[in-house]
C-alpha positions in Angstrom: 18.9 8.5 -12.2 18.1 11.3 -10.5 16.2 10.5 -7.0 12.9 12.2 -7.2 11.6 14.5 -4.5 8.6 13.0 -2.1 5.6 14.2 -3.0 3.9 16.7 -0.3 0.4 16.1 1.7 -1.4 19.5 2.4 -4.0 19.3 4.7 -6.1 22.1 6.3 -6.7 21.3 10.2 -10.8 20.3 10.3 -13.3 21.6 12.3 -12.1 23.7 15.2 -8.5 23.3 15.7 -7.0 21.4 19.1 -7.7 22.4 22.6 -4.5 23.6 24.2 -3.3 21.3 26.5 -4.1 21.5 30.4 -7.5 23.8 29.4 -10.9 22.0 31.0 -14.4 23.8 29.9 -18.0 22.4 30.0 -19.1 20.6 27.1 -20.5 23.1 24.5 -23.3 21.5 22.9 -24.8 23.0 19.6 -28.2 23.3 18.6 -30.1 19.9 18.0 -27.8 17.9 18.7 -27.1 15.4 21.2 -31.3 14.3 20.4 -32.1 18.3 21.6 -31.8 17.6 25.0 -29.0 18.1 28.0 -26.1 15.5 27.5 -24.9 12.9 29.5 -27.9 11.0 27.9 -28.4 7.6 25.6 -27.3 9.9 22.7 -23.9 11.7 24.0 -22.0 10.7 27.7 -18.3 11.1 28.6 -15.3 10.0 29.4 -14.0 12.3 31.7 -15.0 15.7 32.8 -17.1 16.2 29.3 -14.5 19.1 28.1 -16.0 18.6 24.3 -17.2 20.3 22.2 -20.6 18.7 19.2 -21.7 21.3 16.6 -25.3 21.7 15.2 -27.2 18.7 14.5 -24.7 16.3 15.5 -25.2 12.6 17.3 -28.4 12.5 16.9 -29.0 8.6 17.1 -28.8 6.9 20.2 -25.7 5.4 21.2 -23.7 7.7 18.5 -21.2 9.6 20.8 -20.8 7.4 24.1 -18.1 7.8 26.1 -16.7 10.7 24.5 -13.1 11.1 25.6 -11.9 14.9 27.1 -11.0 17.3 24.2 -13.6 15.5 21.5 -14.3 18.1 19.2 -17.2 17.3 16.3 -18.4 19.4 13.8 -21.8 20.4 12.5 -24.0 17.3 11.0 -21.9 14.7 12.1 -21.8 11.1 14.0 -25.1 10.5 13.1 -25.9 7.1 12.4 -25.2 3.8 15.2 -22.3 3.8 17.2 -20.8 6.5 14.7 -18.1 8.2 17.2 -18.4 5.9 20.3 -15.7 5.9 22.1 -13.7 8.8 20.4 -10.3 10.1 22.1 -10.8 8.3 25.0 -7.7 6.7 27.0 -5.5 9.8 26.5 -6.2 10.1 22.7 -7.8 12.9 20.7 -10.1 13.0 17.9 -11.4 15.9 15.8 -14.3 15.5 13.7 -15.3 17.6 10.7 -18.8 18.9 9.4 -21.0 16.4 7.6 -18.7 13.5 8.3 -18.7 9.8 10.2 -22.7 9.8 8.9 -22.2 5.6 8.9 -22.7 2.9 11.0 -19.6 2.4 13.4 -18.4 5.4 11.0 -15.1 6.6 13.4 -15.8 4.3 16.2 -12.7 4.4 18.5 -11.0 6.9 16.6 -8.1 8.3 18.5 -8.8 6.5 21.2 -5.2 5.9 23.0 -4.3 7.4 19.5 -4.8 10.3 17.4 -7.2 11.1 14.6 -8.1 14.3 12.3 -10.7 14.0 10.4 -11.9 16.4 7.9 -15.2 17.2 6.2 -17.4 15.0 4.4 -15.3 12.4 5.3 -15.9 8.7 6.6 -19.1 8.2 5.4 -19.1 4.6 5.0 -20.2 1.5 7.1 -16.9 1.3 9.3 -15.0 3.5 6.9 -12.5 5.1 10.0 -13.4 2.9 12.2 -10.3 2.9 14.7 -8.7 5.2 12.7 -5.6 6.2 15.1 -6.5 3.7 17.7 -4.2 1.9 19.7 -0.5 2.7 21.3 0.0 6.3 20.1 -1.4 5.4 16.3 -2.3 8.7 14.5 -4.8 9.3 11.1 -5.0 12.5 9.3 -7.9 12.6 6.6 -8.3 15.2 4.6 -11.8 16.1 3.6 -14.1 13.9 1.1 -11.5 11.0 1.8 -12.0 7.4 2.8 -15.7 7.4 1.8 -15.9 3.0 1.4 -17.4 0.6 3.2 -14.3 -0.4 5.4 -12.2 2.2 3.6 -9.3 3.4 6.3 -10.5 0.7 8.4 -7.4 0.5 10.8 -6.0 3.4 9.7 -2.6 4.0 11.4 -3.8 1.6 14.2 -1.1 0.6 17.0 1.7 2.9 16.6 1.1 3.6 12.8 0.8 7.1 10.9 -1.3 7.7 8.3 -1.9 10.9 6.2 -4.7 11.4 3.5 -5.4 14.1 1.3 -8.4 15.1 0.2 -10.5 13.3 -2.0 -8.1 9.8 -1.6 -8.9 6.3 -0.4 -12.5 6.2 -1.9 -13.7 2.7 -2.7 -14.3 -0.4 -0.8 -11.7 -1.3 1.1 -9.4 1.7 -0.1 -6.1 1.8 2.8 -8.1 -0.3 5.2 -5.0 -1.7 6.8 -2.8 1.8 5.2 0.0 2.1 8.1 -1.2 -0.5 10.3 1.1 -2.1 12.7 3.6 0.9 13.3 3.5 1.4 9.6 3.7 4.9 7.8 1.5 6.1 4.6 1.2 9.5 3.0 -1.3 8.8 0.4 -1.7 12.5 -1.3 -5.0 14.1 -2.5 -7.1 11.6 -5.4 -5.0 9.0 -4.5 -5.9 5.1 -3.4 -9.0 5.4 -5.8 -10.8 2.0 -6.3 -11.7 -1.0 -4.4 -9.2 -2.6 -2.5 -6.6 0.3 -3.5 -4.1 0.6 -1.2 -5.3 -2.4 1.0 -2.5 -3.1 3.2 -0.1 -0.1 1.6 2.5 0.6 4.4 1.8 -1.8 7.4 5.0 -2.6 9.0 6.6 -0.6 6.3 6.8 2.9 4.4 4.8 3.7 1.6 4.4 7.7 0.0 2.2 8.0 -2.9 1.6 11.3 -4.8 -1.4 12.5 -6.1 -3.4 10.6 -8.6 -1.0 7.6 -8.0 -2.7 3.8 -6.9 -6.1 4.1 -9.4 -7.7 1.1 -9.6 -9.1 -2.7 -8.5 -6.3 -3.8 -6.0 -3.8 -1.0 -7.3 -0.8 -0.7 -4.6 -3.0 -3.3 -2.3 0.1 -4.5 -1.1 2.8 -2.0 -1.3 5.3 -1.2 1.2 4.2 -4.1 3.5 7.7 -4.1 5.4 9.5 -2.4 2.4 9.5 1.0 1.6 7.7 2.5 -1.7 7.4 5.8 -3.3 4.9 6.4 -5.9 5.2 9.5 -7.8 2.3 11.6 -9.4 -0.3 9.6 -11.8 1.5 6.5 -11.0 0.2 2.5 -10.9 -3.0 3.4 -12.4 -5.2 0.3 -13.8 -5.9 -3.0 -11.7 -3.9 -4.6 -9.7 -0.7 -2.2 -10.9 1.7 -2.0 -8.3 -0.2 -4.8 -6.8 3.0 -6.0 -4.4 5.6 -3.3 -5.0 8.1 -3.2 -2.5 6.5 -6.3 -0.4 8.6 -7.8 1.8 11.4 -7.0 4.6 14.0 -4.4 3.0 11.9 -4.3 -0.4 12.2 -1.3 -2.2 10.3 0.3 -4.8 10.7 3.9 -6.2 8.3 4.6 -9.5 8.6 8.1 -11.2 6.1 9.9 -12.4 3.4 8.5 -15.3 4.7 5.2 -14.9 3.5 1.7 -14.3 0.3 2.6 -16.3 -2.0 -0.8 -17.0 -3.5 -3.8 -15.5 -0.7 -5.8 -13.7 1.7 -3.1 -14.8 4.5 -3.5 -11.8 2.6 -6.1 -10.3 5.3 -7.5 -8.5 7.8 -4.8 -8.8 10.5 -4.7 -5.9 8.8 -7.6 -4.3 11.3 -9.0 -1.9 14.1 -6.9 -4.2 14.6 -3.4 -5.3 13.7 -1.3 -8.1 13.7 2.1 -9.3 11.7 3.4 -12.6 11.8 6.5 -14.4 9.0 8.7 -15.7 6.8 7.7 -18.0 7.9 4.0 -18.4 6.5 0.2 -18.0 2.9 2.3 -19.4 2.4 -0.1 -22.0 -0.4 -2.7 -22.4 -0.7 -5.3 -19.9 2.2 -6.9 -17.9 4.5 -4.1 -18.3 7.6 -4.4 -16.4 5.5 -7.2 -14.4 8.2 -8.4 -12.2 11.0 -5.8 -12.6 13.2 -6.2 -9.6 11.6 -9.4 -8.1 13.9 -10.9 -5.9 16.5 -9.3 -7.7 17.5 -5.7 -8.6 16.2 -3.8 -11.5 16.8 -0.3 -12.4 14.6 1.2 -15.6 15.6 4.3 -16.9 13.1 7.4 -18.5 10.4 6.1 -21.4 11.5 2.6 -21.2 9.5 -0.7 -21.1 6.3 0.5 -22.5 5.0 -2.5 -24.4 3.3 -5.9 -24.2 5.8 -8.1 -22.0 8.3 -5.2 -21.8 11.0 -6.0 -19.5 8.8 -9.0 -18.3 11.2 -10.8 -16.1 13.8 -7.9 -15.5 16.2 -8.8 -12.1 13.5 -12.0 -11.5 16.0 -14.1 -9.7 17.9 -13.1 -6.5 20.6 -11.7 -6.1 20.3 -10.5 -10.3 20.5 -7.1 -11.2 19.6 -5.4 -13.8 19.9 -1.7 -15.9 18.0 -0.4 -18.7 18.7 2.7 -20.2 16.4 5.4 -21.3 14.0 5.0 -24.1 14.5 1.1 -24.4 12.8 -2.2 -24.3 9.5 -0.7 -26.3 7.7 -2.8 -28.3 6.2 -6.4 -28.2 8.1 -9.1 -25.4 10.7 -6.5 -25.8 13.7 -7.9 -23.5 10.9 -10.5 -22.0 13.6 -12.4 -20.0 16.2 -9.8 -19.2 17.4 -10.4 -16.2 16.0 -14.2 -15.1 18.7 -15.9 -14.4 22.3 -13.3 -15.0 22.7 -9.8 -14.7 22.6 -8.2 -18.0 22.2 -4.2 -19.1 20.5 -3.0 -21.7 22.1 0.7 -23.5 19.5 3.7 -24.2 17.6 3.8 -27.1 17.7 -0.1 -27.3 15.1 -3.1 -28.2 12.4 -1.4 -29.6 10.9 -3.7 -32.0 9.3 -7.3 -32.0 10.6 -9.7 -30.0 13.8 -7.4 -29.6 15.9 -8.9 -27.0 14.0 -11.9 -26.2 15.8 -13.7 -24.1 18.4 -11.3 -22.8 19.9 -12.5 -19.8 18.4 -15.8 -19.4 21.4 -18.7 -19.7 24.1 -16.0 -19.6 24.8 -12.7 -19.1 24.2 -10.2 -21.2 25.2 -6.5 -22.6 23.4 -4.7 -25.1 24.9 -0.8 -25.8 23.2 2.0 -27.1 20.7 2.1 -30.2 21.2 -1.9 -30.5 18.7 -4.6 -31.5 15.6 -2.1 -33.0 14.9 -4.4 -36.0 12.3 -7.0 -36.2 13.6 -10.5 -34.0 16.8 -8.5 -34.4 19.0 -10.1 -31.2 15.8 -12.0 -30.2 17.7 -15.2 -29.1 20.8 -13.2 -27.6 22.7 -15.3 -25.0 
């Protein structure tokens, strides 16, 4: 199987762009902002020398831009709500802020502060949603516009040494990549991606998670991935809830899921959890539980167009140290090859174990090779040991 090329994150740089380093200025203040009247007062007061620079109608509610750190830069109709940008790009860090964005309670408190954050327009407009985004130890967020709009949603975003990258319109729901490349993690979540509550929880802390765009739609989809693993998610991927719930979980895990593929509630719930496991496009997209615990433990590699059915590959490379291949355009169709893989390696040829109850219990008291265009009948090879 060919490996698939990572997706790529365009974002446009919000707001004004970065001050050049070593450049100091007065703070530029635009009109009614700041509650109309000359900062340092109980709306806006800095850091530093005050080199920052607020758009039009900007913190406006007491306490909403404290402390601002040297090089702030906010855009027009933002930071205004309690607390909303206290704190920003102070202790070294930097934060840019986009128009009509951090409008939340404690919206981008901290952000960048010791850190790094980018945040574009219409953006973080949720109780806490970027709250320490970029905080801590060199941490760095960049969120794309009309992203991370959830209570909590990019909560610790990148946080203490991690990196985090989101394209527009991603990480919308409650929750969405709260913990997304926490803990010197990495995430590159791409634009409509991490859609749904609890999407993308902890994807990438203390690991490496890329997820293309559309990928991670739904109630707890990729909440766990790449939690010290690695995962790659490619386009329109681990859509429905909780799919791709664990993938790639664990030290060394590794998950790599092409593109149109785990497709249904629990589909790839488990995938690569503590294990390995690549899938092709357009496979383990059939009704519930597809491919639910392919390369658990174990080691499972699933070919193009393959395990789309109820149970399909259901416990494919379950135990540890198992591995397990399935061709292309195989194990389709009801508990097709339901216990390949549980307790011996076994491979299963392309174009193989598409019917009911097709290759049952492949794999599970002995090992077991199936070739090409085997087993398609009805209970045909159901029992094979």
């Amino acid at each position: 199987m060919k490996k698939r090329n990572a997706c790529i994150v365009v974002l446009v740089v919000c707001c004004f762009g970065l001050l050049p380093v070593g450049v100091a200025q007065a703070a530029k203040i635009g009109k009614n902002s700041c509650g109309g009247t000359e900062p340092p007062n109980a709306y806006c007061s800095f850091e530093g020398t005050g080199d920052v620079n607020i758009g039009n109608d900007s913190c406006n509610v007491v306490g909403a831009c404290i402390n601002l750190g040297d090089g702030v830069k906010i855009g027009n109709n933002s930071c205004n709500a309690d607390d909303a940008c206290v704190d920003i790009g102070t202790d070294g860090g930097m934060a840019v802020i986009g128009k009509d964005s951090c409008n939340s309670e404690d919206g981008c408190a901290y952000a960048g502060e010791d850190g790094y954050a980018d945040i574009g327009n219409n953006s973080c407009n949720s109780y806490e949603a970027c709250y320490a985004a970029g905080y801590s130890s060199g941490g760095r967020a960049t969120i794309g516009k009309d992203a991370c709009n959830g209570r909590y949603a990019c909560y610790y975003a990148g946080d203490s040494g991690g990196e985090l990258t989101v394209g527009s319109g991603a990480c919308n729901g409650y929750h969405a990549c709260c913990y997304a490349a926490y803990d010197g993690g990495s995430a590159v979540i791409d634009k409509g991606a991490c859609q749904g509550n609890y999407a993308c929880y902890d994807a990438g802390d203390s690991g490496l998670v890329e997820i293309c765009s559309g990928a991670c739609k739904g109630y707890y989809a990729c909440s766990e991935a790449g939690d010290n693993g690695q995962a790659i998610f490619d386009k329109d991927s681990c859509v429905g809830y909780y799919a791709c719930y664990r993938s790639a979980y664990g030290t060394g895990a590794m998950a790599e899921i092409g593109k149109g593929s785990c497709v249904g509630h629990y589909a790839c719930y488990e995938a690569g959890y503590d294990g390995e496991v690549t899938i092709g496009k357009g496979s383990c997209a059939g009704n519930d539980y597809a491919c639910y615990t392919a390369g658990y433990s174990g080691s499972a590699a699933i070919n193009d167009k393959s395990c789309n059915g109820h149970y399909a590959c259901y416990e494919a490379a379950y135990a540890s140290g198992i591995a397990t291949t399935i061709g292309r355009q195989s194990c389709n169709g009801s508990e097709a090859c339901y216990e390949i893989g549980d307790d011996f390696s076994s491979t299963v040829g392309k174009g193989s174990c598409n019917n009911y109850e097709s290759c049952y219990q492949v794999g599970h008291t002995a090992t077991e090779n199936i070739g090409d265009k085997q087993c398609n009948e009805p209970q045909e090879c159901s029992n094979e040991t």
